[in-house]
C-alpha positions as a Python dict, from the first residue, in 0.01 Angstrom:
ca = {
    (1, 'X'): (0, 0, 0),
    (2, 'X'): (134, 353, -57),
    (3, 'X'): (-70, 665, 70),
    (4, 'X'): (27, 1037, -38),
    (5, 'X'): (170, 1306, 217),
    (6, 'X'): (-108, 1602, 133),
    (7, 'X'): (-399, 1427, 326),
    (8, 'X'): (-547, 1215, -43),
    (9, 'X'): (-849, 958, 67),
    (10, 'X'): (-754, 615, 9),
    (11, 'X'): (-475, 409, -116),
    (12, 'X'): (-302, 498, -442),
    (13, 'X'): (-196, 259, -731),
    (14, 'X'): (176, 211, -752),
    (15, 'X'): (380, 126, -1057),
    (16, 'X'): (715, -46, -1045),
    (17, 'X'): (993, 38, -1305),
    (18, 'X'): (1288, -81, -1374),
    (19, 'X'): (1527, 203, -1382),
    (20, 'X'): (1762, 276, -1663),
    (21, 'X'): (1779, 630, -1800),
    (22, 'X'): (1826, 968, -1569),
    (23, 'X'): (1602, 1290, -1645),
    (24, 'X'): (1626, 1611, -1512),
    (25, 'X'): (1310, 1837, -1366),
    (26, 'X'): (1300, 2142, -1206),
    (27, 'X'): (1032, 2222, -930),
    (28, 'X'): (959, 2547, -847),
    (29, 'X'): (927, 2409, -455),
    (30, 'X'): (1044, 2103, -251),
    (31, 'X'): (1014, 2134, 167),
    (32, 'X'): (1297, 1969, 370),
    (33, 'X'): (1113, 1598, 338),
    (34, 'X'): (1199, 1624, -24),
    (35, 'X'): (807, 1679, -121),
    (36, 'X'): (751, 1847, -438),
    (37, 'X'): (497, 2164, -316),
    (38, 'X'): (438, 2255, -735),
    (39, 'X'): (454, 2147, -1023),
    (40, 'X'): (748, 1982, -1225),
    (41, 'X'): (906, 2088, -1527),
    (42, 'X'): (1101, 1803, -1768),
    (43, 'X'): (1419, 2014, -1840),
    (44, 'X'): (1617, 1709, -2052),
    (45, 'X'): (1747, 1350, -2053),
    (46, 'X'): (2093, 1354, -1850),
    (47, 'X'): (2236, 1052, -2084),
    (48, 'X'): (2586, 1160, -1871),
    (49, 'X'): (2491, 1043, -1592),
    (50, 'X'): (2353, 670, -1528),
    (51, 'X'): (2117, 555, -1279),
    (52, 'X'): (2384, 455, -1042),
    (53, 'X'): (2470, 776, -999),
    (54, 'X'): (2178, 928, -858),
    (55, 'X'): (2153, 885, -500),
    (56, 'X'): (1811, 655, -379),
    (57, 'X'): (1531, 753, -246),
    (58, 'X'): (1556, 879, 109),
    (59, 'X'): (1964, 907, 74),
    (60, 'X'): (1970, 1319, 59),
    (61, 'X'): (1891, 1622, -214),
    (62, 'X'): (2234, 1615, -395),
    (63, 'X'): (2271, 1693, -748),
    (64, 'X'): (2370, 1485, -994),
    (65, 'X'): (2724, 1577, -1133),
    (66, 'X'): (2730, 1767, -1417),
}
């Protein structure tokens, strides 16, 4: 089961993926949790960096390098 943080009735559907390309967004605001407050903007594929890279979920707000 996964439920969202801003207070959503009931239990949403997840997906699982199988990761294997890094994108880059921009968000115009993410709190301290890490939850995006607005919308996101695609900005572009980051085919420099690979999916090992990127830190997990939960591991911090670092950038990718680049």
């Amino acid at each position: 089961m996964f439920a969202s943080a801003w207070e959503r009735r009931g239990v949403l559907d997840i997906t699982l993926m199988r990761l294997e390309l890094v994108a880059e967004f921009s968000a115009e605001a993410v709190d301290h949790g890490g939850v995006v407050r607005h919308a996101l903007r695609f900005k572009r594929l980051r085919l420099d960096v690979t999916v090992d890279d990127v830190p997990g979920f939960g591991a911090g707000l670092a950038a990718a390098a680049g």
